[in-house]
PAKOLGU-620322 format. One record per atom (N, C-alpha, C, O): x, y, z; atom name. Coordinates in steps of 0.1 Angstrom, whole numbers. Layout:
BEGIN
X  Y  Z  CA
...
This chain:
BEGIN
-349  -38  -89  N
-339  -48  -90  CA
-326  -42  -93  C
-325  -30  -98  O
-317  -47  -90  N
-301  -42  -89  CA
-293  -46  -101  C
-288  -57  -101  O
-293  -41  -107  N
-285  -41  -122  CA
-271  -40  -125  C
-270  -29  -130  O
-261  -45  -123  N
-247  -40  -131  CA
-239  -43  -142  C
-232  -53  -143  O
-239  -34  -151  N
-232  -39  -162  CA
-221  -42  -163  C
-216  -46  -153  O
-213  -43  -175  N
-199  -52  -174  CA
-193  -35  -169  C
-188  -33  -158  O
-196  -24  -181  N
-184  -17  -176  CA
-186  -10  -160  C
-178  -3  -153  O
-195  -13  -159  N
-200  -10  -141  CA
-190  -17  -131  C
-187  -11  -122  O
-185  -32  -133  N
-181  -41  -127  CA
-169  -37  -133  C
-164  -30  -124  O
-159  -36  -144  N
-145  -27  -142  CA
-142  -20  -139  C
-130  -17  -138  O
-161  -7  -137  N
-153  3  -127  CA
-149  2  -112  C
-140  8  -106  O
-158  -8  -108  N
-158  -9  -97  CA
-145  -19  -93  C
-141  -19  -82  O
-140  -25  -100  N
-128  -35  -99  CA
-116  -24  -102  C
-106  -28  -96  O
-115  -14  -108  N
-104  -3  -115  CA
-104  -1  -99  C
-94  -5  -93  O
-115  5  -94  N
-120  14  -83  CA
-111  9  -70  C
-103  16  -64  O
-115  -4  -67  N
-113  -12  -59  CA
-94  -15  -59  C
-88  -14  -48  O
-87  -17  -70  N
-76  -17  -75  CA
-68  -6  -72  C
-58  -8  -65  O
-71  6  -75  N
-68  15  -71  CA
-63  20  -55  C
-53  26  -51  O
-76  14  -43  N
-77  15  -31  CA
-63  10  -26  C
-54  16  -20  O
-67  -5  -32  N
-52  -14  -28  CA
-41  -8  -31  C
-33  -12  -23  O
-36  -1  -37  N
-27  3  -50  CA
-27  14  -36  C
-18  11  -28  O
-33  25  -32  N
-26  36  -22  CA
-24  26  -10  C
-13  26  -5  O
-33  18  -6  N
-30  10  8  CA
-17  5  10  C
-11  8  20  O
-11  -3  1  N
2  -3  -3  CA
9  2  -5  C
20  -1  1  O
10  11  -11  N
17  26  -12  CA
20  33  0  C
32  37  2  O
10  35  10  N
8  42  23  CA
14  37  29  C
24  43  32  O
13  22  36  N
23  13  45  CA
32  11  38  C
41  14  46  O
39  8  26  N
54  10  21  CA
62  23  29  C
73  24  36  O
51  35  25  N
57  45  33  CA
61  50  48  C
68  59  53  O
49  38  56  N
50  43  67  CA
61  36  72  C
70  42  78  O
60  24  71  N
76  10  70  CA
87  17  70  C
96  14  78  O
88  27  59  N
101  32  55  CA
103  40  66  C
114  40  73  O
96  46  67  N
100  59  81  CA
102  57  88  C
108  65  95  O
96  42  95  N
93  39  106  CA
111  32  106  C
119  35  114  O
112  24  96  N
127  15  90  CA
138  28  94  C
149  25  98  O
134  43  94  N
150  50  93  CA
150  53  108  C
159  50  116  O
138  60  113  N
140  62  125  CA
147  47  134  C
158  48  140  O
139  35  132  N
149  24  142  CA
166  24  137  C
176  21  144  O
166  28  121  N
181  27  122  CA
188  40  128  C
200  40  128  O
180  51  132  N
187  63  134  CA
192  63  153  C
201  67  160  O
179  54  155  N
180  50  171  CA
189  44  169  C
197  51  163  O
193  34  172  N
204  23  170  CA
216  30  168  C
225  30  177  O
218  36  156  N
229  48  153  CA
231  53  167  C
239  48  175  O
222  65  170  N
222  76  180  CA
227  63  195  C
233  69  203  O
225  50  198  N
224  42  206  CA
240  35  207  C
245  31  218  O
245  33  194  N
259  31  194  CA
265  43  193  C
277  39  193  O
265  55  191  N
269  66  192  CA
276  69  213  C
287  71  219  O
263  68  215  N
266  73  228  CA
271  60  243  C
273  61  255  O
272  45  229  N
282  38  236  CA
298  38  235  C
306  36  244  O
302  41  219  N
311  50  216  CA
313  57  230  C
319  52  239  O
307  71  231  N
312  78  239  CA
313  74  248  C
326  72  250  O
306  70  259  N
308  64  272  CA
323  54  275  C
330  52  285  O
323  49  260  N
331  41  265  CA
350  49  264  C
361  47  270  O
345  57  254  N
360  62  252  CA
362  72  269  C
373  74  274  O
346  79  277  N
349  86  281  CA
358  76  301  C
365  80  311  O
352  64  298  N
354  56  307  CA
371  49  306  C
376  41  314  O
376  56  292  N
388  52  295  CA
398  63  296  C
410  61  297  O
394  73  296  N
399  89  297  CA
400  89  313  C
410  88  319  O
389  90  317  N
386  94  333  CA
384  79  339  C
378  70  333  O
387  79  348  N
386  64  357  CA
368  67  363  C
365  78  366  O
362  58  364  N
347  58  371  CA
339  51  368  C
338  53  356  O
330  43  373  N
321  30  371  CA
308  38  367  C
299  30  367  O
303  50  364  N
291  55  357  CA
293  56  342  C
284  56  334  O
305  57  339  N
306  56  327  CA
308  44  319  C
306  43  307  O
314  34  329  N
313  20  325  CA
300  14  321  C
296  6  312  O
294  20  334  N
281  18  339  CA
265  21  321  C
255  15  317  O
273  33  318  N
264  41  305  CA
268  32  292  C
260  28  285  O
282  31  291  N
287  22  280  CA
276  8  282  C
266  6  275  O
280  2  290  N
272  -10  288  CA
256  -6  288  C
250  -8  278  O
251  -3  296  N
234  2  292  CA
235  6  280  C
227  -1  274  O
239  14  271  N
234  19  260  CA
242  6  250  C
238  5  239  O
250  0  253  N
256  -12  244  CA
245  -22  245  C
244  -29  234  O
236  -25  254  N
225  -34  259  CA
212  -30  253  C
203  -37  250  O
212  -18  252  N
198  -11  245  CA
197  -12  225  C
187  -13  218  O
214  -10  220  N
217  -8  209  CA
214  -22  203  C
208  -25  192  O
220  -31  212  N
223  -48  209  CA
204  -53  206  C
200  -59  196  O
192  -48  220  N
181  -49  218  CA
176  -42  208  C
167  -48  203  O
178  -32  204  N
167  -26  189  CA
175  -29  181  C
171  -24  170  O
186  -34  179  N
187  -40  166  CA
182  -57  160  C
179  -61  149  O
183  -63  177  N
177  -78  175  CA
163  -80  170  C
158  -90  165  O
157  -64  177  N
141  -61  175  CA
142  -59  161  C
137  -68  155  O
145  -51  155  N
148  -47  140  CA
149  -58  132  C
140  -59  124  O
160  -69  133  N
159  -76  123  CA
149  -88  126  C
144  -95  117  O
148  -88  140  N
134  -101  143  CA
123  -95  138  C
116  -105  135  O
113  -83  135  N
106  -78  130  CA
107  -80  113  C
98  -87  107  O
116  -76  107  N
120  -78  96  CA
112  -67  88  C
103  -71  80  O
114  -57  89  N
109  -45  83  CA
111  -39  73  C
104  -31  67  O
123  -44  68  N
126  -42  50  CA
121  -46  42  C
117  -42  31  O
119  -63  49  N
110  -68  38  CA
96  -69  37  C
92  -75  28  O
90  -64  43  N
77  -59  45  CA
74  -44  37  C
64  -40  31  O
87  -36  39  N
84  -25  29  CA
87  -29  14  C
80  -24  5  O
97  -38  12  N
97  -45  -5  CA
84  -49  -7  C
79  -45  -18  O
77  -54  -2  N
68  -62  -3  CA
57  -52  -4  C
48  -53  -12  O
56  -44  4  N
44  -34  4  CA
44  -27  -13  C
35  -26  -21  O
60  -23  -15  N
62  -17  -20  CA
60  -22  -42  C
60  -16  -53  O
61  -34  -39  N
63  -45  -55  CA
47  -49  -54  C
43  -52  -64  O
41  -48  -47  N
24  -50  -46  CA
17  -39  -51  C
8  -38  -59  O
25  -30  -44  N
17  -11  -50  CA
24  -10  -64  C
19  -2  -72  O
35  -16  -67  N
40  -12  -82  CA
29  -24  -91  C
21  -21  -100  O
31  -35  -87  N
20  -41  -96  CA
7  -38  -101  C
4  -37  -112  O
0  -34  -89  N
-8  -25  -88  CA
-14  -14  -96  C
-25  -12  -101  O
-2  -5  -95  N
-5  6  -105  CA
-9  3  -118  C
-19  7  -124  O
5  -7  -124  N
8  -10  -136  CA
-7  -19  -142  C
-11  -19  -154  O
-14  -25  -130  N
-28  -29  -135  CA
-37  -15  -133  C
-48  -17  -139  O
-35  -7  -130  N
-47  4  -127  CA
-46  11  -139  C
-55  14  -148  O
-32  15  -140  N
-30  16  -155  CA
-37  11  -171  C
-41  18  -179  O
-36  -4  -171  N
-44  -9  -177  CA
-60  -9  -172  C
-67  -15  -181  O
-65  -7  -165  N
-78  -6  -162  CA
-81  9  -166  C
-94  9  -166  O
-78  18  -168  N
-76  27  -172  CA
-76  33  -188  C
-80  44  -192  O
-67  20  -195  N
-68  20  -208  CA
-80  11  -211  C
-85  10  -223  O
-83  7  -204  N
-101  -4  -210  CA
-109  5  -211  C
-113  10  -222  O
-110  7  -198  N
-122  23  -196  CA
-121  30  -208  C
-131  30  -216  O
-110  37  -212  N
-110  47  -223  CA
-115  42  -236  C
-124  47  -243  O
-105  30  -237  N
-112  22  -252  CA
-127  18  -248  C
-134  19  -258  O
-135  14  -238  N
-148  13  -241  CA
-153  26  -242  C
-163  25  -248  O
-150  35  -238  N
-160  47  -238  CA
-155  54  -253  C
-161  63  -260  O
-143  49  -255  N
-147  57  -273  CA
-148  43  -283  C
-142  43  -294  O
-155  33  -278  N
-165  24  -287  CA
-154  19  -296  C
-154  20  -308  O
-143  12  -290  N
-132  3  -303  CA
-131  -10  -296  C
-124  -18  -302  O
-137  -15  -285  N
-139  -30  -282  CA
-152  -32  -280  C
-159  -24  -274  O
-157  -49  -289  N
-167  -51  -286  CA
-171  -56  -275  C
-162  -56  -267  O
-186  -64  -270  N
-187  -69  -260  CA
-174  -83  -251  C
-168  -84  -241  O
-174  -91  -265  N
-165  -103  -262  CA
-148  -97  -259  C
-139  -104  -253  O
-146  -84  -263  N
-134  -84  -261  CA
-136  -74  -247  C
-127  -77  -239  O
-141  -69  -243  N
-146  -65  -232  CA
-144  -72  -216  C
-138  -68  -206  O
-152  -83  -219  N
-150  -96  -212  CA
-141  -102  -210  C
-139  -106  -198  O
-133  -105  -221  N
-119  -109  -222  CA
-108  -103  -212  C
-103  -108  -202  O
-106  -92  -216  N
-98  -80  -208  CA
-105  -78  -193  C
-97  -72  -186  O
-118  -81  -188  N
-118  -79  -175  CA
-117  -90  -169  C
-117  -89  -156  O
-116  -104  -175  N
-112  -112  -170  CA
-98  -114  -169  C
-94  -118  -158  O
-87  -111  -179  N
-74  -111  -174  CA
-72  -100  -165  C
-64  -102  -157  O
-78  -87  -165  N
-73  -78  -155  CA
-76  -85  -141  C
-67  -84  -133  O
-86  -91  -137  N
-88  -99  -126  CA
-81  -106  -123  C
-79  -107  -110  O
-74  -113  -131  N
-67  -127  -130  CA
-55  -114  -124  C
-55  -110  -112  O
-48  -109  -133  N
-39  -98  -131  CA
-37  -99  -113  C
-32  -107  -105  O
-45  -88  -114  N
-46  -82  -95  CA
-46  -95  -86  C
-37  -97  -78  O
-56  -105  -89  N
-53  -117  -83  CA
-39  -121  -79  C
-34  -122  -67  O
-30  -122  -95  N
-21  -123  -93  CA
-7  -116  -83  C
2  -122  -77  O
-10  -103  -84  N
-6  -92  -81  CA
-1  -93  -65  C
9  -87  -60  O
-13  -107  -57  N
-13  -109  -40  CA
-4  -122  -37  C
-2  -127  -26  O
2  -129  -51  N
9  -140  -48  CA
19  -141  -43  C
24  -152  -41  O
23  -130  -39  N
36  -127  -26  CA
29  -130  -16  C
17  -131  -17  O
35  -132  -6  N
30  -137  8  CA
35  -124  19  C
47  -121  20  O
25  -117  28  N
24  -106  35  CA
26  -116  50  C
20  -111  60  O
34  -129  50  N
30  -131  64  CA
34  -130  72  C
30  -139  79  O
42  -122  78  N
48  -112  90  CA
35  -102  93  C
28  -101  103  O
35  -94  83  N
22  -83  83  CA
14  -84  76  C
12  -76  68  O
5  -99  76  N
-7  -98  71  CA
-16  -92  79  C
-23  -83  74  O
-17  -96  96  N
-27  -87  100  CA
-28  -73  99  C
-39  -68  99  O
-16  -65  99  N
-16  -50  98  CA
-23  -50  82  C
-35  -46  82  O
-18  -52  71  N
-23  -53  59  CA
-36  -60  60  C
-41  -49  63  O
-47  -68  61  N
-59  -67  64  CA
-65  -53  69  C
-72  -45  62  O
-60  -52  83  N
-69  -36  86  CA
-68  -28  85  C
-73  -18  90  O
-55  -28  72  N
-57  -13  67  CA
-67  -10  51  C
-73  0  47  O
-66  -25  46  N
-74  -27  35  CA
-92  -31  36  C
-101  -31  27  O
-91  -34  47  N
-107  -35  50  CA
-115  -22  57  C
-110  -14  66  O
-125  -21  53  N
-132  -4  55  CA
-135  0  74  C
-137  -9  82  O
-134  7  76  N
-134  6  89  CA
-148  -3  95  C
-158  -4  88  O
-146  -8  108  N
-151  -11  114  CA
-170  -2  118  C
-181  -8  118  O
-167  12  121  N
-176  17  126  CA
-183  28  108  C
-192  37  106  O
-176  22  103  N
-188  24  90  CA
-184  38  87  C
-192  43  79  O
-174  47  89  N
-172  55  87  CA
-171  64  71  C
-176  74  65  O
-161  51  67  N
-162  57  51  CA
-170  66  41  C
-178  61  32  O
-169  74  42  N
-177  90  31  CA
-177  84  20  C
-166  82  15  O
-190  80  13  N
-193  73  -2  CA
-188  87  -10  C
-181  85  -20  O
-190  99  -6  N
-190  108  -14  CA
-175  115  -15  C
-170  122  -24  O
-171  111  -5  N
-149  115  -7  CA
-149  101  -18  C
-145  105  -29  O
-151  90  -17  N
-145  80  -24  CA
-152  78  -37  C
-147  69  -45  O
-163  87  -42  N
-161  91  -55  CA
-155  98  -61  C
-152  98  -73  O
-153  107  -51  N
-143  122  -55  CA
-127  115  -56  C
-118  119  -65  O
-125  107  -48  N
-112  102  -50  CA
-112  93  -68  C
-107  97  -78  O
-120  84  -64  N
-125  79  -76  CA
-124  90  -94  C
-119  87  -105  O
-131  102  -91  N
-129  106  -106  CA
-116  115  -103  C
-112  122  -113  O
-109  117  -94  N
-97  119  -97  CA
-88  114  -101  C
-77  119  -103  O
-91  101  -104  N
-83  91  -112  CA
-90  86  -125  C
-84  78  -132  O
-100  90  -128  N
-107  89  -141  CA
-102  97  -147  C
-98  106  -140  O
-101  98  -158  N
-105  110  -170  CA
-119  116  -171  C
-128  109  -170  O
-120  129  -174  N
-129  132  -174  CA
-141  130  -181  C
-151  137  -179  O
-139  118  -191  N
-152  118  -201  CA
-160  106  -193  C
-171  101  -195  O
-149  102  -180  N
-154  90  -177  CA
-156  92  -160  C
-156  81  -153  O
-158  102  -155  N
-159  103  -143  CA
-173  107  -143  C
-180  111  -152  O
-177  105  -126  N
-192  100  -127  CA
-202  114  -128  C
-197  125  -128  O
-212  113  -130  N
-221  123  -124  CA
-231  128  -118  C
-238  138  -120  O
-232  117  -109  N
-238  114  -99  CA
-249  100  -97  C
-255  97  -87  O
-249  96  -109  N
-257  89  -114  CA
-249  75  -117  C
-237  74  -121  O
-256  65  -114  N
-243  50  -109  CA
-248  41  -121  C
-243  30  -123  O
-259  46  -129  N
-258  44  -143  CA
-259  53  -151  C
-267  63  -151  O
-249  49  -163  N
-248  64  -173  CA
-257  57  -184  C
-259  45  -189  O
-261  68  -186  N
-277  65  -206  CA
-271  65  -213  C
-278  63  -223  O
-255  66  -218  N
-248  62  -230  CA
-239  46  -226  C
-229  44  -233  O
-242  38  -218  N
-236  24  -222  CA
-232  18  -232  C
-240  12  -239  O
-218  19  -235  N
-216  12  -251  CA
-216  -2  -248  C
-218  -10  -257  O
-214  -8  -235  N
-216  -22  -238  CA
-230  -28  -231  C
-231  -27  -219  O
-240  -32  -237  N
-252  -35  -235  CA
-252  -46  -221  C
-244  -54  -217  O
-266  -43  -215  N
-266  -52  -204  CA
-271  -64  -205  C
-271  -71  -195  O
């Protein structure tokens, strides 16, 4: 029969927290990069309407008129694309989700430690993994809806089942401390809170 204890169920909620907490983190970052290059285009795009156009008033000739306006028509489109996307706010948003985040993993973090050196009892135990839930819950009350679909499949495990259980414990006790990281074994024989 399948057994999980409470602090089994905040590891796995810490665990889980955590995932979100880089998923967030990761698309914040990719937003951003993705955010400088369209403004660098755009730049580089009125740049060389700039030119065209100064060069079309130096020298008389309809190729240069010709470049000014194509690249004034290209600059005018990836910027309208830019802000109809709306890509800044998708990186705030990625980015105040992964800070919440932390600041709960954080505390999930300090549970774990105080239960494994035995200073909360059962009931207070309970207590705290229910507001940390509530927490994280909380944590999604921004609305992703521009990029909710992108945010779904980056937070849902792949499709073809790929995920390595054994990288994602390794990731896992790299964020534990070590009195509390696993050992291979998905129940430990010192449980301070009874099942």
């Amino acid at each position: 029969m399948f057994r999980l204890s409470v602090v089994d169920h905040v590891r796995l909620n810490f665990d889980r927290t955590s995932q979100n907490y880089t998923v967030h983190a990761q698309a914040a970052e990719r937003l951003a990069v993705l955010t400088s290059r369209v403004r660098i285009g755009v730049l580089v795009l009125l740049a060389v309407t700039a030119a065209a156009a100064v060069t079309s008033l130096i020298e008389s000739g309809r190729p240069f008129q010709i470049a000014a306006a194509v690249a004034a028509l290209l600059a005018f489109g990836a910027h309208a694309s830019y802000l109809a996307v709306g890509l800044e706010g998708r990186v705030d948003a990625h980015r105040a989700c992964a800070h919440r985040l932390w600041l709960i993993c954080d505390r999930y973090r300090s549970l774990l430690g105080e239960i494994e050196d035995g200073l909360l009892d059962r009931a207070s135990i309970l207590q705290r993994r229910d507001e940390l839930s509530a927490q994280v819950h909380a944590a999604y009350d921004q609305s992703f809806a521009l990029d909710q679909q992108a945010y779904e499949s980056v937070r849902q495990p792949p499709e073809n089942g790929s995920r390595d259980p054994d990288s994602s414990q390794e990731s896992r006790d790299e964020i534990l401390p070590p009195s509390l990281q696993s050992d291979g074994d998905t129940h430990r024989g010192q449980d301070p809170v009874p099942h």
